[in-house]
N, C-alpha and C positions, 0 to 999 in steps of 0.2 A: 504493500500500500504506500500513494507518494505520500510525501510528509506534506507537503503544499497542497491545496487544492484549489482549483480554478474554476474562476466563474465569470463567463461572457456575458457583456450586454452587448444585444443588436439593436437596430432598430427599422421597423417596418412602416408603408404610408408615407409618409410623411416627414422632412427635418423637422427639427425645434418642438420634439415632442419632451425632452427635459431627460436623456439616458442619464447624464450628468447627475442630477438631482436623483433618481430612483436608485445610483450606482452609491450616490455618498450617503444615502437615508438606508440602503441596506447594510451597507460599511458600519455605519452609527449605530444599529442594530446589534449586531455581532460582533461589534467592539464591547455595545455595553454588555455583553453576552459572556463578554470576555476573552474573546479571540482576537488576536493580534491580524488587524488586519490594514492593505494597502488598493489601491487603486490608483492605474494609469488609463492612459488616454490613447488608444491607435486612431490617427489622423489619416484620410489617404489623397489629402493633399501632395502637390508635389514641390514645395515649399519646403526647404531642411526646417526652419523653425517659424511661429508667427514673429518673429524678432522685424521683418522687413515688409510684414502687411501694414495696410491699411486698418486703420483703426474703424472705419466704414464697412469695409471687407468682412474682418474678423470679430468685430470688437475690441476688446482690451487686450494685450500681452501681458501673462501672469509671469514674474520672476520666481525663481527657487532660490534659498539657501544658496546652493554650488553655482548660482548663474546664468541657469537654463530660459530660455525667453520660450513660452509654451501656453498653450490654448487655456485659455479660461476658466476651464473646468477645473483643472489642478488647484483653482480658485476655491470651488465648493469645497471639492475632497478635503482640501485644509479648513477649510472654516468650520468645516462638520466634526472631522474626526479629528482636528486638533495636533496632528501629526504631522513633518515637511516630506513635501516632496523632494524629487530632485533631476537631475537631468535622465534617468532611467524610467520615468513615469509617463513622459512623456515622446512618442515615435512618429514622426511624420513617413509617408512614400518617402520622400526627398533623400530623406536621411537613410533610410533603407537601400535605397538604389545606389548612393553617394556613397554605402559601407561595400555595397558587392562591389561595385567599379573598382573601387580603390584595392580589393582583393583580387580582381582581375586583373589588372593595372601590376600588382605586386608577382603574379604569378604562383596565385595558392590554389588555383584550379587544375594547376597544372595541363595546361591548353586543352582540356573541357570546352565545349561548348555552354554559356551560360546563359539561363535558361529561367521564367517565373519558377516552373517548378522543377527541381527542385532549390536551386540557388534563391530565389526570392523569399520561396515559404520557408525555408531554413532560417535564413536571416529571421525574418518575423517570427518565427517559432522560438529561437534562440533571445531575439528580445522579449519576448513575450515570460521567456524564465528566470530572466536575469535576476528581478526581485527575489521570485519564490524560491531561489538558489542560494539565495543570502543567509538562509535558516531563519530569519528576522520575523517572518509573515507564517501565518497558519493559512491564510486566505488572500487569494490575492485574486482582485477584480480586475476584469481588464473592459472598458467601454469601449468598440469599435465604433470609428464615428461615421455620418455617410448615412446610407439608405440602402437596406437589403435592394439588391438589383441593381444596383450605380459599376458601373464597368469599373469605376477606380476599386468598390470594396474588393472587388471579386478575390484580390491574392490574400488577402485576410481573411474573408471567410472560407477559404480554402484551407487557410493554413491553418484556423482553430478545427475547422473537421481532420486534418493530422492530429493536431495534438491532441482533440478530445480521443482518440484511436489511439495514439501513444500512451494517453495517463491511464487510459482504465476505464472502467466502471466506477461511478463512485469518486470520480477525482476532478472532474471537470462537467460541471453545466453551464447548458445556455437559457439567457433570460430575453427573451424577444418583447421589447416595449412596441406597442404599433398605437392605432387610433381607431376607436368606435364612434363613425360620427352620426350627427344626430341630424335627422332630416327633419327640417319645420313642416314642409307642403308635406309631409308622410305622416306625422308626429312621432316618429320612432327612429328606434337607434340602428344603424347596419352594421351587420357583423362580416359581409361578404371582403371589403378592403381586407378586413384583419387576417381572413382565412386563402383571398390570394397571397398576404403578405410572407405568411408561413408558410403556404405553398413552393413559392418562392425560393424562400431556403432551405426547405427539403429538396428540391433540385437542385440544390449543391452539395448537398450528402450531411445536411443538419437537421436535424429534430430538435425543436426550442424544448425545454423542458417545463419551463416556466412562461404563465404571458403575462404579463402586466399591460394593461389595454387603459388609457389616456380618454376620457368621455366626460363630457360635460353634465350628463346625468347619470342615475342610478342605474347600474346593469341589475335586471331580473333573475330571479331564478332559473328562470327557462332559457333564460341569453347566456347567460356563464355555461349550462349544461349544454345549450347548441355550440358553441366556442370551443369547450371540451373534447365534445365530438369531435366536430370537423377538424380543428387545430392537433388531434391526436394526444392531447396534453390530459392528465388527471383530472378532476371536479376541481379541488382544492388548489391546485395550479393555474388556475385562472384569477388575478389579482384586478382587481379595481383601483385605478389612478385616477379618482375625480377632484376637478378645480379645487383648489382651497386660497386661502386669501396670502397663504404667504408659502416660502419654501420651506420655511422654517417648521413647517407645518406636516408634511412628507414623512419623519418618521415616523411618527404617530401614528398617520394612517397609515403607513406598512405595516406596522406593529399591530395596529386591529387586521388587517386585511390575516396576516399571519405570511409575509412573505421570506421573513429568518426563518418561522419555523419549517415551511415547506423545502427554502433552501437547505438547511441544515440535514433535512430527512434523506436530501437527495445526494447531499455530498456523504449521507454515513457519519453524521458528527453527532455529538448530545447536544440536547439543547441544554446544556447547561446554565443553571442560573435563568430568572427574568430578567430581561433588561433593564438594566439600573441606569434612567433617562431623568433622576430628579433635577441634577443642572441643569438640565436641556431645556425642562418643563417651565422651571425655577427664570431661567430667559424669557421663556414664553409669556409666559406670565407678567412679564415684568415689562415687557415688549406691548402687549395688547393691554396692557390696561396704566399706559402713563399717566402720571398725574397734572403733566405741562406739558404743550405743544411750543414748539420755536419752530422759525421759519431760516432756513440757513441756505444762502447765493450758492450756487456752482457752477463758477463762469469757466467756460473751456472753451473748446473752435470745434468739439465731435458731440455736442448736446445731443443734436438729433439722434442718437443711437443709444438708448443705456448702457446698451454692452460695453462701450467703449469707459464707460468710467464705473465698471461694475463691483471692484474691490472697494472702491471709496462708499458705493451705494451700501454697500454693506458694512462698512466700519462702522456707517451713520446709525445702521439699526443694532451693530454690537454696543456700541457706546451711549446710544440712545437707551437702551434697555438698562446699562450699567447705572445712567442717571435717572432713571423712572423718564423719559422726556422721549416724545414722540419728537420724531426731526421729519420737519416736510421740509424737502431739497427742492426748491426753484433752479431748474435749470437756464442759463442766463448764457446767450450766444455771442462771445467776448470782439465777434467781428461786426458786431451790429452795435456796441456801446458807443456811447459818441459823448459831447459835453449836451448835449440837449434833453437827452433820451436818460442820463444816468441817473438823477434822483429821483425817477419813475421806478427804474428797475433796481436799483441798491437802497432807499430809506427807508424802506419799508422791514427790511431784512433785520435778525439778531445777529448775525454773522455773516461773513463769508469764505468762502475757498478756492481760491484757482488755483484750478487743475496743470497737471501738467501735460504735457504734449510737444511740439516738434514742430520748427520752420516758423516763418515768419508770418504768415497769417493769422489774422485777427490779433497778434502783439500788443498792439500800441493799445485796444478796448482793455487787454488786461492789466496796462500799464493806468491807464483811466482810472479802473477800476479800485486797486490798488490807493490809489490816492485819495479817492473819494474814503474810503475805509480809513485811511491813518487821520485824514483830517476832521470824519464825524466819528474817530475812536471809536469805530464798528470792531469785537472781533474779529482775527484773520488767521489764517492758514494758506500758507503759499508750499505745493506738493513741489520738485524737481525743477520746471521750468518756472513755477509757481513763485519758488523763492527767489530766482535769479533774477524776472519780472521788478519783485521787489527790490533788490539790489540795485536794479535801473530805477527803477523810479524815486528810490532817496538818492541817490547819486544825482539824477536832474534835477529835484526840486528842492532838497536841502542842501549835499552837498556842494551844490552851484558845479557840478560836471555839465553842464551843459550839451548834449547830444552825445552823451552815456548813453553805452549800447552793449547786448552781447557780437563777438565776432560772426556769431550765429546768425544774423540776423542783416550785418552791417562792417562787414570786413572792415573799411576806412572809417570806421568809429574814433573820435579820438581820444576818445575813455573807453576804454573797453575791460569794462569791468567785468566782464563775463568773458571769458576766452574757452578756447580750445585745450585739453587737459594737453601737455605735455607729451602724454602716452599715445595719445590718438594724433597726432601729426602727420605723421608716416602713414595713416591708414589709410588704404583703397578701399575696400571690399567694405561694405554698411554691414553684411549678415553676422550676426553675434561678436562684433567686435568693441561693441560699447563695454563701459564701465559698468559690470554686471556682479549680481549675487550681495553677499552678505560683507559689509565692509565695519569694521570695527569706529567709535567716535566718543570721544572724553567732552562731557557734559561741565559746562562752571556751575559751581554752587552760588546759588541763590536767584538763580534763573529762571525762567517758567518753565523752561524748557526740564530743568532739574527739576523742580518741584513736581512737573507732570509725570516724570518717571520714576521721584524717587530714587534715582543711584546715578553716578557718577559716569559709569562704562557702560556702554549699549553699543548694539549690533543692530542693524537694518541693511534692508536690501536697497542693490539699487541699479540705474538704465539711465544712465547720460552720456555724454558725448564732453559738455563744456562743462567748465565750474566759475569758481568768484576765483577772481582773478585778484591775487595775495598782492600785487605791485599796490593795489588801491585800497589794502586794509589797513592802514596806519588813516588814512588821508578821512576814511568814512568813520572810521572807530572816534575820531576827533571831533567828528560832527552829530556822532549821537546811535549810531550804528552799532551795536552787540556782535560781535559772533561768539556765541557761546556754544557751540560745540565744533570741535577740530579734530578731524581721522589723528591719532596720534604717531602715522608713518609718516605720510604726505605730509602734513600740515592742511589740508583740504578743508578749507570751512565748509562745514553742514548744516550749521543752525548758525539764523540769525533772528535779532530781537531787537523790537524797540521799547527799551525801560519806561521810556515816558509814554505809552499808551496801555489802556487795561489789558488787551491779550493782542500782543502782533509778531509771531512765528515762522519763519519760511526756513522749510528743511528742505537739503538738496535728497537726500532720499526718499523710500515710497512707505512711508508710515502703513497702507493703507494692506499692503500685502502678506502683513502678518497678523491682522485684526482676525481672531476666530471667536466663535461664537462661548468657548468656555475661556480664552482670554481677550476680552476686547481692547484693542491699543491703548496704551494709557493717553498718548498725544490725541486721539480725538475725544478721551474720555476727558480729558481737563477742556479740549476745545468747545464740546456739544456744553461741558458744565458752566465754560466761561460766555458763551449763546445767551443758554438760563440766565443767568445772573445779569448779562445787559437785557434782557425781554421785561424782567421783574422789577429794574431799575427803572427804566422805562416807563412801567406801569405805576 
């Protein structure tokens, strides 16, 4: 018997049916279950990493720990189960084809002809164990991403019909999520999509074992037992994924639906122990039933998509729940602020944050933005570009730098308080060559910045290109500009502050990628607290 066991998510119908969330609400399940468990992401993009998409395209690029730039969902998995990823959890095609080449390339095929199968589904089978190899995991999820039928999945789901053939009986199942959708002009629900969907992947040599079926209403007794049937899957194998008002919300309903225990039955485990979900609840709780509402900016240039700033959406509801305090986020489109339009869109606000992001569009709105906040002492948080923004904009309007810029933005700037690191000069290639992963930064005491963490040494992740440029930190320190936290290798200012306003913050890393649901970030937890208290002042 393997010591690992594996469990696939597909997905049928439809994208953006949520594999992501049913993958980290069963992970959260069997954690609290007490099984050590992991989850990655097969992508069959042809992309080595999201590091060089669009944030339109993809959404957000999530960081790891080790510095992996990777889909989104690596996002949940951590928020839920509280545990890092790292660059093993996450596999693009790109990266797959990029590993055989280079092995062809080397001569380890020894002039073989190379081939999907078996050189491609090898590679993917081989990443596919890498974790479960580590002894670290009892269970390890893997969510293929895509749509049973998409010509890109086809060498992934081939390659889990090897491996569930390789592990056994009892060592590997599949969890096929699809959609039951619900006809108005009918008044009922169809089960026909779900049953070509599984169809489907039994012509490629898999039987789902499990369905979890996505529907807006209550499936029937008689609709789970038709589903059963045709889908070839047990009674109790047929899971209900109906709406609910939050994701946070997901395991719960796993937990009723019984989708650990049916898993567990089928991988041959105990169910040992209930689920011990009281933190989880204890959030919940604390989440849906605030005692004060705030209203808090987040000015960016990718509003129109939440994906794109989907880790920060969620720090708001981890630290929102920490404070008892609902946070409604106004999205604010940093290319449309102007001097006319700003005290429409910012005085109404307890706070603000700008986002970070990349290139010179919509800048100068955040630069606006920015100042309208230091001069009516609004709360701020400035994320990565966020903070830099800010470093320009005391640099023009206090420090008298006059057409302070980063070189990011304005090559021939003639303050260029924002440069290009050192490290990245020489670089050509964009794809994972930024200033990535987990970088150490020493905190001054009596900072807000210290006060919000409490300790002195901290670690956060990070994705930039340029920094504060150290030639103009004597010059701005003089004029009223904090940097209170510094990488203690580089010298890299990370945090800066302005003493003379009630909370004004701008960190060069991404505070927002380590916010989980059993530890919510301290940095948005003192920002959502320092909201409160201007809202209350206020009133």
């Amino acid at each position: 018997m393997a010591n690992t066991k594996y469990i696939f998510v597909t997905g049928g119908v439809t994208s953006s049916l949520g594999k992501g969330i049913i993958a980290a609400s069963l992970a959260k399940l069997l954690q609290a279950r007490g099984y050590r468990v992991t989850i990655q992401k097969f992508d069959p993009y042809i992309n080595v990493d999201p590091g060089t998409l669009n944030p339109y395209e993809h959404g957000e690029c999530f960081v790891t720990e080790d510095g992996a730039e990777t889909d989104l969902d690596l996002g949940h998995y951590e928020r839920f189960l509280n545990v890092h990823t790292s660059q093993a959890n996450n596999v693009t095609t790109g990266r797959v084809y990029q590993s055989v080449i280079e092995k062809e390339r080397r001569g380890e095929f020894l002039g073989k002809t190379v081939q999907v199968i078996p050189h491609i589904t090898n590679e993917i089978k081989e990443r596919i164990q890498i974790l479960g190899k580590t002894g670290e995991y009892d269970i390890v999820i893997t969510e293929i991403g895509g749509t049973v039928g998409d010509i890109e999945s086809l060498p992934y789901i081939e390659s889990v019909r090897q491996l569930l053939w390789d592990l056994g009986e009892h060592n590997g199942i599949v969890i096929h999520l699809t959609l039951v959708p619900y006809l108005a002009a009918a008044g009922e629900l169809k089960t026909k999509p779900t049953q070509h969907s599984v169809k489907t992947l039994m012509e490629s040599g898999i039987q789902a074992d499990i369905l979890v079926c996505r529907t807006e209403h209550e499936l029937s007794d008689e609709l789970r037992y038709k589903l059963a049937l045709f889908c070839n899957v047990k009674r109790e194998a047929v899971i209900q994924s109906i709406d609910v008002p939050t994701i946070y919300d997901v395991p719960n309903m796993m937990l009723l639906e019984g989708l650990d225990k049916v898993t567990l039955k089928k991988l041959n485990l105990p169910c040992k122990n209930e689920p011990d979900l009281t933190q989880w609840n204890t959030f919940l709780q604390r989440y849906k039933n605030p005692k004060h509402r705030i209203k808090v900016g987040l000015v960016g240039k990718y509003v129109e998509l939440q994906d794109a700033y989907k880790s920060i959406l969620e720090a708001f509801i981890h630290a929102g729940a920490a404070n008892e305090v609902r946070v409604d986020v106004e999205s604010i489109h940093s290319e449309h602020l102007n001097e006319e339009n700003i005290e429409a869109k910012l005085g109404h606000l307890d706070a603000v944050l700008v986002a970070p992001g990349f290139g010179g569009r919509g800048i100068e709105g955040k630069i606006k933005a920015i100042e309208y906040v230091r001069e009516h002492r609004i709360p701020f948080l400035g994320i990565c570009l966020g903070m830099q923004m800010a470093v320009i904009e005391f640099a023009r309007h206090i420090a008298g730098l006059k057409g302070a810029n980063s070189t990011e933005m304005n090559e021939q700037t003639p303050y260029p308080v924002i440069s290009l690191m050192e490290s990245q000069k020489e670089i050509t290639h964009k794809g994972g060559t930024m200033r990535l992963g987990a970088w150490a930064c020493e905190l001054s005491k009596g900072s807000k910045i210290y006060e919000a963490y409490g300790k002195k040494e901290i670690s956060e992740r990070h994705r930039h290109r340029y920094e504060f440029n150290n030639d103009y930190k004597e010059q701005l320190e003089k004029a009223g500009l904090q940097c209170t936290g510094i990488n203690p290798d580089t010298g890299l200012v990370e945090v800066i502050e302005l003493p003379n306003h009630p909370w004004f913050v701008g960190v060069q890393y991404h505070p927002e990628y380590k916010s989980t649901v059993a530890n919510p970030h301290p940095l948005f937890v003192a920002f959502v607290r320092a909201a409160l208290n201007n809202k209350l002042k206020k009133n």
